[in-house]
C-alpha positions in Angstrom: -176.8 -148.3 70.1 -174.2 -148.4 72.5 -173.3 -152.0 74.2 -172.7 -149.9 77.4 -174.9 -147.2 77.7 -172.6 -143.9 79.3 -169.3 -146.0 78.5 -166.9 -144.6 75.3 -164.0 -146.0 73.7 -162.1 -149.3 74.9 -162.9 -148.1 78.3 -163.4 -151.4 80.7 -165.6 -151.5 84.0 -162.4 -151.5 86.1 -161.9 -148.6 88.6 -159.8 -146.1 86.5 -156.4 -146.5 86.9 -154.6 -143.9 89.4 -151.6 -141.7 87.9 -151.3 -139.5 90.6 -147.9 -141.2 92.6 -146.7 -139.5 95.7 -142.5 -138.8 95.3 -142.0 -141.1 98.5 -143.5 -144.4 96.6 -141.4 -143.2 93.2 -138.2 -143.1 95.2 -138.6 -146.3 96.8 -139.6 -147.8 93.2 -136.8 -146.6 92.0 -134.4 -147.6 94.6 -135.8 -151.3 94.4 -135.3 -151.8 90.7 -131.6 -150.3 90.8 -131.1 -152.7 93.6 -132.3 -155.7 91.7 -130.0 -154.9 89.1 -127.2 -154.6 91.3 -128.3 -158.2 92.5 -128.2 -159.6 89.3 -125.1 -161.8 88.1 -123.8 -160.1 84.7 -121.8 -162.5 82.0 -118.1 -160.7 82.0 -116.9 -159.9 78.8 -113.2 -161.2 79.4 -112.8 -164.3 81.4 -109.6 -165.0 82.7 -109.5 -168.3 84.2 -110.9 -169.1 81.2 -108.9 -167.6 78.8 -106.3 -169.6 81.1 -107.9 -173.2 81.4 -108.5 -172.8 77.0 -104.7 -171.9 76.7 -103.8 -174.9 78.6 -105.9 -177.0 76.7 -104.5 -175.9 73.5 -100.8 -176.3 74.9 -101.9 -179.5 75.4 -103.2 -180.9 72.3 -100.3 -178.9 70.0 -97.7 -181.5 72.6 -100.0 -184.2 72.4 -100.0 -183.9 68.4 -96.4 -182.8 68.4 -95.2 -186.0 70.9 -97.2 -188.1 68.2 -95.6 -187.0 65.5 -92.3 -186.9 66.8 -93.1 -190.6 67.3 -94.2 -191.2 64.0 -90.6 -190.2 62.7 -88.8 -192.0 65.1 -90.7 -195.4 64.1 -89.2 -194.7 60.5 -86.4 -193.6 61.5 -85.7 -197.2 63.2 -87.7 -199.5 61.6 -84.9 -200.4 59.0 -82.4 -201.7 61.0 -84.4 -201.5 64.8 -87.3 -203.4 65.0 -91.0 -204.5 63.0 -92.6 -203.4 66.0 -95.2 -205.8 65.6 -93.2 -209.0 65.1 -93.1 -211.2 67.6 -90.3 -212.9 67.0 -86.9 -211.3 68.6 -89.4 -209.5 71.8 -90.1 -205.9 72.4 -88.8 -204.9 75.5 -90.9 -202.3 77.8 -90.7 -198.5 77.0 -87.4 -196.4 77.8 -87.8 -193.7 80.6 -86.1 -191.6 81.0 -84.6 -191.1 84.7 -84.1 -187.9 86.0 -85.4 -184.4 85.1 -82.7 -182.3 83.9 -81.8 -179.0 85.9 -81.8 -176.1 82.8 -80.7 -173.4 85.8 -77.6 -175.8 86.7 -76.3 -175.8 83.1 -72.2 -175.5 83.1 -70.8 -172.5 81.1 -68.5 -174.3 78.8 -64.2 -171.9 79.1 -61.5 -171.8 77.4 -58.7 -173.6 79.4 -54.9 -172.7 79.0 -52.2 -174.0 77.6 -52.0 -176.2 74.4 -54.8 -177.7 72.9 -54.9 -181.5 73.6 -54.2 -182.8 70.1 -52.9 -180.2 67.8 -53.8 -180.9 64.1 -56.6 -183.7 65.0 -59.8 -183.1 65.7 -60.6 -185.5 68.6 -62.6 -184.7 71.9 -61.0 -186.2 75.3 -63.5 -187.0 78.2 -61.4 -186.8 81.3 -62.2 -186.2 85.0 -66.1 -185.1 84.3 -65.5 -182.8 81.4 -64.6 -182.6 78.2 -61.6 -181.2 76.3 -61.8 -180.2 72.6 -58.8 -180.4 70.4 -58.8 -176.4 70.4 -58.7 -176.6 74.6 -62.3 -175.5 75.3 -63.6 -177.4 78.3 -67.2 -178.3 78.9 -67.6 -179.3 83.0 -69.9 -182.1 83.3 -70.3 -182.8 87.1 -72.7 -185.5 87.2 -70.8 -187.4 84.9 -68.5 -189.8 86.9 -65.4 -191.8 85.5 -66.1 -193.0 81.3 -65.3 -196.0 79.6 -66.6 -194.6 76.2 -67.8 -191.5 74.5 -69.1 -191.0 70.9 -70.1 -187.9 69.5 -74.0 -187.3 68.5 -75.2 -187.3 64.7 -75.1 -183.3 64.1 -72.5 -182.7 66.8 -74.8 -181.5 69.2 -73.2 -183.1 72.0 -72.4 -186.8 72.9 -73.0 -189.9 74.7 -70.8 -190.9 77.4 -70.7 -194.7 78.6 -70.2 -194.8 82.5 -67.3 -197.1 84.0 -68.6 -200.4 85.2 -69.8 -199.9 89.3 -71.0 -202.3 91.4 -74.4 -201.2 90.4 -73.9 -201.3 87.0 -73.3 -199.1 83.7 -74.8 -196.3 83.1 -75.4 -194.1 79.4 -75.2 -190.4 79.5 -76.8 -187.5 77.4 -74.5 -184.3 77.1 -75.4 -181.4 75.2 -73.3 -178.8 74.2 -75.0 -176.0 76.3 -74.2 -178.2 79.4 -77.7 -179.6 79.5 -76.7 -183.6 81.2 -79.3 -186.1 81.3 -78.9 -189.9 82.3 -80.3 -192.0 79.5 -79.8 -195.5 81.2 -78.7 -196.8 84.8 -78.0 -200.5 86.4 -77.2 -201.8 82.9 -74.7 -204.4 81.9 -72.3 -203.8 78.9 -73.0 -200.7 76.7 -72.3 -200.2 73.3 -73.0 -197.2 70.6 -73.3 -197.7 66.8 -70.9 -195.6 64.8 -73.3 -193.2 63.9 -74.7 -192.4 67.0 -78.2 -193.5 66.2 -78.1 -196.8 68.3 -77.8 -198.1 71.6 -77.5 -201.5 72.5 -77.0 -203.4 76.6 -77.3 -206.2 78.4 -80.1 -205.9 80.8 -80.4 -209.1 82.8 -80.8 -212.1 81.0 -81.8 -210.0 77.8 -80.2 -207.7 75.0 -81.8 -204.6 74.4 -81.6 -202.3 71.3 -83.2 -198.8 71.1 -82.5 -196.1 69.0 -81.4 -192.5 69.9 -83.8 -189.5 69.1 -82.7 -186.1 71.4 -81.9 -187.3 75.1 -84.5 -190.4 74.8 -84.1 -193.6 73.9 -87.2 -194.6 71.4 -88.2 -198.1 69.9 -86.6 -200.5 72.4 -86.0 -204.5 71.1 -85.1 -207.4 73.2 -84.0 -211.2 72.4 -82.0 -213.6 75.0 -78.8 -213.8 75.6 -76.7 -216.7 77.1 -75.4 -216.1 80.5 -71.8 -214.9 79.9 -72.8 -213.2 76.7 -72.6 -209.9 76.1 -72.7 -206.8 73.1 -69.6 -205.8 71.6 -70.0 -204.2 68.6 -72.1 -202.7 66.0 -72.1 -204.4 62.6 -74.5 -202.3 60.6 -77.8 -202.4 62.4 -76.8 -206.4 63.7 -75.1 -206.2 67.2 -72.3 -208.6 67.3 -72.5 -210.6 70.7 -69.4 -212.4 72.1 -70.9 -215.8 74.1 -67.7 -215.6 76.3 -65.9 -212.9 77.5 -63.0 -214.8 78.2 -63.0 -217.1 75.5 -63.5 -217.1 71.8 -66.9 -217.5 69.7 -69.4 -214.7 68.7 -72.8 -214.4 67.1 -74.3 -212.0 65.3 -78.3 -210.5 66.1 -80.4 -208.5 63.7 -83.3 -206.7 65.6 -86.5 -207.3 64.3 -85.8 -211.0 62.3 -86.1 -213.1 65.5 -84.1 -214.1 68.3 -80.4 -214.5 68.8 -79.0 -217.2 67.1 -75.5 -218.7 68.4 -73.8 -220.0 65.2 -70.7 -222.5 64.6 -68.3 -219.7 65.2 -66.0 -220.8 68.5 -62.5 -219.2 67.2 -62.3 -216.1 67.1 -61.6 -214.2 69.9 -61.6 -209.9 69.0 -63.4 -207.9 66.0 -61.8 -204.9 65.4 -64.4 -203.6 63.1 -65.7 -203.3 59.5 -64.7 -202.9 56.0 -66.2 -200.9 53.4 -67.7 -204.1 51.9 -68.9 -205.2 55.4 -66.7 -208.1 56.1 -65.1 -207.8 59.4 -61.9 -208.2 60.7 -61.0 -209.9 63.6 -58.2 -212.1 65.3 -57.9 -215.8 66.4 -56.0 -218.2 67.7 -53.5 -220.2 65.9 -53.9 -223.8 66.6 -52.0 -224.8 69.4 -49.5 -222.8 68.8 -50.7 -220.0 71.5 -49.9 -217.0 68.3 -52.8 -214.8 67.1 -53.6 -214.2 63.5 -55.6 -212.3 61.7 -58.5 -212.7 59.5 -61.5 -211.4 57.2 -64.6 -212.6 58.3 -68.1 -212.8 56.4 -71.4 -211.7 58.9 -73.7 -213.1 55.9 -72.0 -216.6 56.6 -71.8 -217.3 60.1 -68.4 -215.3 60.4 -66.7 -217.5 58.0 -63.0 -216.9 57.4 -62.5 -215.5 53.9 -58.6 -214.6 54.3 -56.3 -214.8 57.1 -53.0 -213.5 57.5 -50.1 -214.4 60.2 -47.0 -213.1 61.3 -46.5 -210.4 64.1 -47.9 -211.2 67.3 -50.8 -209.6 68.7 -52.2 -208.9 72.1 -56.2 -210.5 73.2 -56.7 -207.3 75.0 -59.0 -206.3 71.8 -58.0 -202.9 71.4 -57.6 -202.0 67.7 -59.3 -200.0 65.1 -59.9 -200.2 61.1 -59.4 -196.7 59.1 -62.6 -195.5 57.4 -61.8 -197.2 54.1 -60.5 -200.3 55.4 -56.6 -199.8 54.8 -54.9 -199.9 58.3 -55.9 -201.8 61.4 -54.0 -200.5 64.5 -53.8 -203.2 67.1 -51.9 -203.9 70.0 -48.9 -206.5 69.5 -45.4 -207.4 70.2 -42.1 -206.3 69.1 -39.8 -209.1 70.9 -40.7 -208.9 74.5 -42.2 -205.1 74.6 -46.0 -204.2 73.7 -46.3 -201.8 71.3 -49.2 -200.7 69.5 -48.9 -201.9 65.3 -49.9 -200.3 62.1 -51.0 -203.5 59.7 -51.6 -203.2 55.9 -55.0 -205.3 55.8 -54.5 -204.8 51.7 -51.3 -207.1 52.1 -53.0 -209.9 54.7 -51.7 -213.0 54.1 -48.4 -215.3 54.4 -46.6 -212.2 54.4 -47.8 -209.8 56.2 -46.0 -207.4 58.6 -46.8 -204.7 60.7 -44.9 -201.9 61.6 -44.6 -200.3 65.6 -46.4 -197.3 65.8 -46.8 -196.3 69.2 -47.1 -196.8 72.9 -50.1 -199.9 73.3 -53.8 -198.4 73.3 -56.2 -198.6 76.3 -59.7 -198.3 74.9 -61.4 -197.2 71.9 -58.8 -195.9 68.9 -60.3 -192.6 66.7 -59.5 -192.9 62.9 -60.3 -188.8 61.8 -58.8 -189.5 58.8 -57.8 -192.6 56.3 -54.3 -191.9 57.8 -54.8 -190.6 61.1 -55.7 -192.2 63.8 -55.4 -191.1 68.1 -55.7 -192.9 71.2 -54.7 -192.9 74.7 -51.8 -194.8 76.3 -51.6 -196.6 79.6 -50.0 -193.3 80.7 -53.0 -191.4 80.1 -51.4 -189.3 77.1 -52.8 -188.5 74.0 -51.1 -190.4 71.2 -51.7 -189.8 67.1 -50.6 -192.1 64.7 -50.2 -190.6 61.5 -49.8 -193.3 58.9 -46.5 -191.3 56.3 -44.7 -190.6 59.0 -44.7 -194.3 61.1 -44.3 -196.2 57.7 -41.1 -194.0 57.4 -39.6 -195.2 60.7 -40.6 -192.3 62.7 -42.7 -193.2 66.0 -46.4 -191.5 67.2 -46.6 -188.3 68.4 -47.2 -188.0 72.4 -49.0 -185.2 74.3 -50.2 -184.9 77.4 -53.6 -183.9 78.0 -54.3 -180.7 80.4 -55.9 -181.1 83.7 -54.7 -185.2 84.1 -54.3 -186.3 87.9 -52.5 -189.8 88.9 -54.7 -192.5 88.3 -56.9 -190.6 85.9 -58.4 -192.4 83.0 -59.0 -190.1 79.7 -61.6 -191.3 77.1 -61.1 -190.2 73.7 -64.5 -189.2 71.9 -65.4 -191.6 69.0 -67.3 -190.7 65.8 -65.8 -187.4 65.5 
């Protein structure tokens, strides 16, 4: 029996279902749904503000890693001799900026200049007049680089760092690359001094004495300690900075970064340190009693700048220009002969009762090069290039003087240290 009598199949009680559609309602059906579909947002396959916004973010964290690492290195890099970042004692001065973005699109093409070379046979760089002059006569213009009072070459050779005369606003420390790239490292300082090497930078900001090292065109890892008022850096001495308390007077003190604050010691005498030996003793000059004559006289920086040997005899000059050569043979310092100044050639192996000292030159105005254990240039008061070269002065014969190209009246070249 059927549940519903004159039904069959899965057939319901609903009115049967229409199939016949007039073309009219199809049309419009089918215009509807294609509009709908048109209406409809669809997910784009390639997104490129996207694709732009993820670069980004990727250039990002690759600098933000890279910037951490480069840190990282530079830490190590200066812990020895810099600072223990997190001691206390000795102060940590505020992060270096640094000032200015350089212009890449202003970058000067380095030429070939004529004529001679400054210094033939040495290999000494001379800073004059915003650029600098290789010993083979290329010339790098440097026009945001005003009148030097130092320049030392960079570790590598890349480029160098270039001391700014003193202004009524201060110092100031510049960057120069070899491709012409110029940045300012430091501006408004006091006295500025560069470690041998290249890798340190030490100035008198204020009241304080800063220390920082030298990674690219930044200055990384800044220390600072006190200084008396009148004090200021002169020097150097491994990773200590040598401080003299007075610049018109004698006594100097001796600061490691990192081991506390400056100390002034018992020294009061001597008045000039022309620099290191192998051994790390120092040399330097003081005064003679009453007597008003300068001597010489090997100092020890692990004693207070105790006087291990002295040596008298020729008169020198407290202008403090000298230099020691690389293995601690020669000091050349300015002096007397009679009544005329003369720059001297000393034999620091024979310092004593007898020494002597031999005229080698025209006196020196600023820093002296030593390229070799037996050569040594500088510039005179004339503004000339002058090279000692040690044979030839201990056999009577005097320096050899050359002008350097492109020198104007009143000009003041710089020879390039560390070279």
């Amino acid at each position: 029996m059927r549940a519903f009598p004159g039904r069959s199949g899965n057939l319901t009680g609903h009115p049967p279902r229409p199939y016949h559609v007039r073309p009219d309602e199809l049309d419009r059906a089918v215009r509807e749904t294609l509009s709908h579909q048109v209406a409809a947002p669809r997910p784009l396959t390639a997104d490129p503000a996207g694709q732009a916004i993820r670069r980004a973010n990727r250039i990002r964290r690759r600098r933000t890693a890279a910037g951490l690492a480069l840190g990282v290195v530079a830490t190590v890099l200066v812990s020895s001799g810099l600072a223990q970042l997190g001691d206390g004692s000795g102060g940590q001065g505020t992060p270096i900026v640094v000032i200015g973005d350089p212009n890449q699109s202003a970058r000067p093409i380095p030429s070939a200049i004529p004529g001679p070379a400054p210094s033939p046979g040495t290999s000494v760089d001379v800073l004059v007049t915003g650029a600098l002059i290789s010993a083979q006569g290329a010339r790098l213009e440097l026009p945001d680089v005003g009148p030097a009072e130092a320049a030392h070459l960079l570790p590598g050779g890349g480029g160098w760092l270039v001391v700014g005369a003193p202004t009524t606003a201060g110092r100031s420390l510049w960057v120069a690359q070899r491709d012409g790239l110029v940045q300012v490292l430091l501006a408004g300082a006091g006295a500025i001094i560069v470690a041998p090497d290249g890798r340190q930078v030490a100035w008198r900001d204020g009241s304080g004495l800063l220390v920082a090292g030298v990674i690219g065109t930044q200055l990384i890892g800044p220390v600072r300690t006190s200084l008396p008022a009148d004090a200021e850096p002169v020097r150097f001495v491994g990773d200590s900075v040598l401080v003299r308390l007075d610049p018109d007077g004698a006594g100097h003190a001796l600061w490691r970064p990192g081991t506390g604050p400056l100390t002034v010691g018992t020294d009061r005498t001597t008045l000039s340190v022309y620099g290191a030996l192998p051994d790390g003793r120092l040399v330097g000059q003081f005064a003679a009693g009453d007597t008003g004559r300068t001597c010489l006289a090997v100092l020890d920086p692990k004693r207070d700048l105790k006087r291990v040997s002295t040596g008298c005899g020729p008169q020198l000059s407290r202008d403090g220009a000298g230099g020691i050569s690389a293995d601690g043979r020669w000091l050349l310092v300015n002096g007397q002969v009679g009544k005329a100044a003369r720059a001297l050639l000393v034999d620091l192996q024979r310092l004593g009762p007898d020494m002597t000292a031999v005229p080698a030159g025209p006196p020196a105005t600023g820093a002296i090069a030593w390229t070799t254990d037996s050569d040594a240039t500088y510039v005179d008061g004339a503004g000339q290039l002058v090279r000692v070269e040690v044979g030839q002065v201990r056999a009577g014969k005097q320096a050899q003087v050359v002008p350097v190209p492109g020198v104007q009246p009143g000009d003041r070249p710089v020879v390039v240290t560390g070279s």
